[in-house]
C-alpha positions, -999 to +999 in steps of 0.1 A: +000+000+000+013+031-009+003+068-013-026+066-001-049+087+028-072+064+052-090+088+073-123+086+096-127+049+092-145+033+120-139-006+130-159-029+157-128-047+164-090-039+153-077-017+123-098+014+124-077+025+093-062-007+076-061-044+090-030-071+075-031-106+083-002-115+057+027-091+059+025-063+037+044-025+035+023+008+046+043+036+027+039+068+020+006+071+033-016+092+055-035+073+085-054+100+100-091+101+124-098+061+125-112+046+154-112+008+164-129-005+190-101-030+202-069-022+188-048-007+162-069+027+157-048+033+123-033+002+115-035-032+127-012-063+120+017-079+105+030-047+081+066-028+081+050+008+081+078+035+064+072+074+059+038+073+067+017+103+091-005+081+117-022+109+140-051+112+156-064+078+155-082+062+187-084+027+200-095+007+238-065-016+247-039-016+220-023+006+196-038+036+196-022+045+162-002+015+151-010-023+168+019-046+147+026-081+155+049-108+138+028-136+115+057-160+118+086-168+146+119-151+139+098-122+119+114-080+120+087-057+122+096-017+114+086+017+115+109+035+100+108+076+090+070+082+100+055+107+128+030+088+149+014+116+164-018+127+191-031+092+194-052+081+219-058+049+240-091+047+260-095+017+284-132+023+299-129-009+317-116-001+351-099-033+357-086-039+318-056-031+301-039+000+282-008-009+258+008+017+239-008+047+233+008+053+198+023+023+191+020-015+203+043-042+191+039-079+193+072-098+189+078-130+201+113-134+216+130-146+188+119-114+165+133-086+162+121-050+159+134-015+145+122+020+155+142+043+131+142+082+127+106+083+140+089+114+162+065+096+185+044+124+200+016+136+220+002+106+221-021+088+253-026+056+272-055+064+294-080+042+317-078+008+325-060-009+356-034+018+364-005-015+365-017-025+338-016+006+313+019+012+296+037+029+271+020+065+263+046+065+232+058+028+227+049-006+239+068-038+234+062-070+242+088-096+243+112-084+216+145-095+226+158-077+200+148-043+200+165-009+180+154+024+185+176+048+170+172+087+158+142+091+173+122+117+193+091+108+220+078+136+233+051+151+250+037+113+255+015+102+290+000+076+307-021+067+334+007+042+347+041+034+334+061+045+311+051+080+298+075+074+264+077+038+260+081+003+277+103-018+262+126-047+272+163-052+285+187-055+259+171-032+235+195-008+219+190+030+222+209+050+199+208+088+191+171+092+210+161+125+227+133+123+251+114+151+265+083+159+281+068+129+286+050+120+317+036+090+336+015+083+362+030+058+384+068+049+374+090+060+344+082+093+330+112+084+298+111+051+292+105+023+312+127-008+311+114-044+322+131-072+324+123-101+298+128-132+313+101-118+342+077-104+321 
């Protein structure tokens, strides 16, 4: 998929803007306005996702912009050169979770992941469990092998941890400038777990 504009769509489950099941490339497109009432307001699924605009896009437990996860085990999922920007997470369930306010991603622990020369800001992880809402910017779940490198997160929150993202031990930080971000419990930056406890 490439330059193309998905804007005001409206899903009962994931993938307010776009849903993949297969792999695919989101390029040079403008995801803007979706809603979905699960996860993934702007995109949903297995998809490397390069100079794209995702902003404003709303979702309940995942994603509010971008929800990615791996089809296969060993997979490398990317967002590369985009601007994920003022989306919004909304957990109405007081006792559910809140992942990732512009971006979740799904590895398992043999994947890898690459966050490069991305601005990830303004966006929200709101509601929910207050332990279990994370990652205003980012969310990552169990990729061992995690880059994030020229990128800014700023002006990010959430109700819990990890204002700017939550991501794993090991993951390699490079060239990243945080600022403004805030969180309600722990971990205003970014909030590091550990793996193996997870």
């Amino acid at each position: 998929v490439r330059g193309l504009t998905f804007r005001n769509g409206n899903s009962a489950q994931a993938g307010g803007g776009l849903l993949f099941y297969d792999g695919g490339l989101v390029a040079d497109c403008w995801v803007i306005s979706n809603r979905a009432a699960s996860s993934g307001g702007g995109i949903y699924g297995t998809v490397n996702v390069s100079n794209c605009v995702v902003a404003g896009n709303r979702a309940t437990y995942g994603g509010g912009g971008l929800e990615l996860g791996a089809s296969s085990k060993g997979e490398t999922l990317q967002v590369v050169d985009s601007i994920i920007s003022n989306n919004i997470l909304e957990q109405a369930d007081p006792d559910g979770i809140c992942e990732g306010g512009g971006i979740r991603l799904s590895q398992d622990t043999d994947g890898a992941a690459n966050i490069i020369n991305c601005r990830i800001v303004n966006n929200a992880a709101q509601g929910g469990s207050v332990y279990s809402c994370r990652g205003g910017g980012l969310y990552v779940n169990y990729a061992r092998a995690l880059t994030v490198r020229n990128s800014l997160f700023a002006g990010n929150s959430c109700g819990g941890y990890a204002g700017g993202a939550w991501i794993s031990q090991g993951t390699a930080l490079e060239n990243c400038t945080l600022a403004g971000n805030t969180a309600g419990i722990r971990g205003s930056g970014f909030y590091v777990y550990n793996l193996d406890e997870s």
